[in-house]
Structure formats: structure tokens, C-alpha cells
C-alpha positions in Angstrom: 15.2 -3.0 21.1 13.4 -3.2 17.6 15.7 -2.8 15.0 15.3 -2.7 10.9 17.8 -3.6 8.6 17.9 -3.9 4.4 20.3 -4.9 1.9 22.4 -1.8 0.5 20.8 -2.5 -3.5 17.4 -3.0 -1.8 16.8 0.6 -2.7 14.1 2.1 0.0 12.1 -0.6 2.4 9.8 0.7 4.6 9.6 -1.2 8.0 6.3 -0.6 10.5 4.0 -1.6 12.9 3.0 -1.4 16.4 4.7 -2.4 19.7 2.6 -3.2 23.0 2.9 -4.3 26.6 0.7 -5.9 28.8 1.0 -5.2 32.6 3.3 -1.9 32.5 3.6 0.7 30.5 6.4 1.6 27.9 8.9 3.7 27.8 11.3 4.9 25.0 12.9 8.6 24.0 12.2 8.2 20.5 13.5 11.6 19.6 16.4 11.3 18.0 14.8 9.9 14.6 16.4 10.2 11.2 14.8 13.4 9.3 13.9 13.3 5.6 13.1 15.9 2.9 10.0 13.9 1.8 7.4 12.5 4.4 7.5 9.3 2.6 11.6 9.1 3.3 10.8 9.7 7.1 10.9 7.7 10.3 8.5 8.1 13.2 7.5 7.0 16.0 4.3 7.9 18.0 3.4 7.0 21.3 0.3 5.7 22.5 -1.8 7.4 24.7 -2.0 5.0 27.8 1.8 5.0 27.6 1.4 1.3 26.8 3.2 0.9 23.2 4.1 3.0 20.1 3.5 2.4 16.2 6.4 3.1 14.2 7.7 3.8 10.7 11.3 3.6 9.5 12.2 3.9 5.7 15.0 2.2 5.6 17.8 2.8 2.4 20.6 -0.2 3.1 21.2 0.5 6.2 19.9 0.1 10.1 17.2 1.8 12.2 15.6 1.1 15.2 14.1 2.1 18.3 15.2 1.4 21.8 12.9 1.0 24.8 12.5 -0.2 28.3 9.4 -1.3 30.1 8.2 -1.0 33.7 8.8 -4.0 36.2 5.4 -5.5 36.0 5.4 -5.8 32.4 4.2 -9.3 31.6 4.5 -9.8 26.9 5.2 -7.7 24.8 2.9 -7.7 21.5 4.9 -7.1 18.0 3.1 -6.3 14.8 5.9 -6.4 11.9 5.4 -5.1 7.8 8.1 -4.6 5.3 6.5 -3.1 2.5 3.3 -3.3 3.7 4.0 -7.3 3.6 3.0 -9.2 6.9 5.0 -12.2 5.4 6.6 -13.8 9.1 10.0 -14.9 6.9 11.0 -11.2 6.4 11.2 -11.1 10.3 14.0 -12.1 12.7 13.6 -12.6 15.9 17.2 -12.7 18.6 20.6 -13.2 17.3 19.5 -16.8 16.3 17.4 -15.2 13.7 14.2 -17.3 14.0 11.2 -16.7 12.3 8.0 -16.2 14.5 4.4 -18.1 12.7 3.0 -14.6 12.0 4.2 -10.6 11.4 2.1 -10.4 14.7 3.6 -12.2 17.5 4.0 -12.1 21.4 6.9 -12.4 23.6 7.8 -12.4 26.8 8.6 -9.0 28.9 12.1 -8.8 29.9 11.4 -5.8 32.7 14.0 -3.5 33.4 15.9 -3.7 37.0 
């Protein structure tokens, strides 16, 4: 699960970036995606081609979004590329309900394959 949150008086943050797998592919139903008057106020996701990952966009107003996905059983890391604002600072991500910070806005972790 990827998920993007911002203060409510943070006024519009725009979260995006890339998700990848190694070993497996990836897969998510990424249709249910807030819709927005102006393209710049919109969230997307769009799926790679090998069926390996998905870059993403959510413009986020105060609030929560997010994308949830599985991968396959051989999936081996997953490969996260993180920017708020553009910004690729790693203290403006969280990682797990600890909150840790990784050492860069790109980062690999583990696959947790679904059973």
C-alpha cells in the first residue's frame, strides 16, 4: 500500500513517483482514482507495460490518497521513487507505522508476496 497524506492548511501537495518489482509482476485496480476539474488537481496512476510497476500522481488537499497493490509470489524488492513537490528530500517520506525515514526519495524494500 502506498499512501499520501498532507496537513489540512498545506493547501495542494502533489505526491509522485514510480513503483517497481523485481522478480513478479504487479498488480493493482487503480481505477477508482479521485477526479478533478483541472488536470493539475488530478490523480493518476499508469501502469507499466511489462506489468512490472506503475508511476503515479496524487494531488493531495489535506487529506489522504493512495494506491493499493499486490504482487506475484516470486516477487523479490520492491523499488520506490518518492517526490512531494517535485522535492526528492528522503525526510518528507515515511516508511511503516514507525515512520522511518529511508537515506534517499529512491529506496528498495523487500517484497512481501501475496499468499
Amino acid at each position: 500500500t502506498l499512501r499520501t497524506t498532507s496537513k489540512k492548511d498545506a493547501g495542494r501537495v502533489v505526491f509522485s513517483g514510480s513503483v517497481r518489482v523485481t522478480g513478479d509482476k504487479l498488480f493493482g485496480d487503480f481505477r477508482a482514482l479521485e477526479k478533478a476539474k483541472n488536470a493539475k488537481d488530478a490523480d493518476w496512476v499508469v501502469n507499466h507495460p511489462d506489468g512490472k510497476g506503475f508511476d503515479f500522481r496524487f494531488a493531495t488537499f489535506g487529506g489522504t490518497d493512495g494506491a493499493t497493490f499486490k504482487v506475484g509470489p516470486k516477487a523479490e524488492t520492491l523499488t520506490f521513487k518518492l517526490l512531494v513537490n517535485g522535492d526528492d528530500d528522503p525526510k518528507k517520506v515515511l516508511i511503516g507505522k514507525k515512520g522511518v525515514h529511508p537515506k534517499k526519495a529512491e529506496f528498495m524494500l523487500a517484497a512481501e508476496p501475496t499468499k
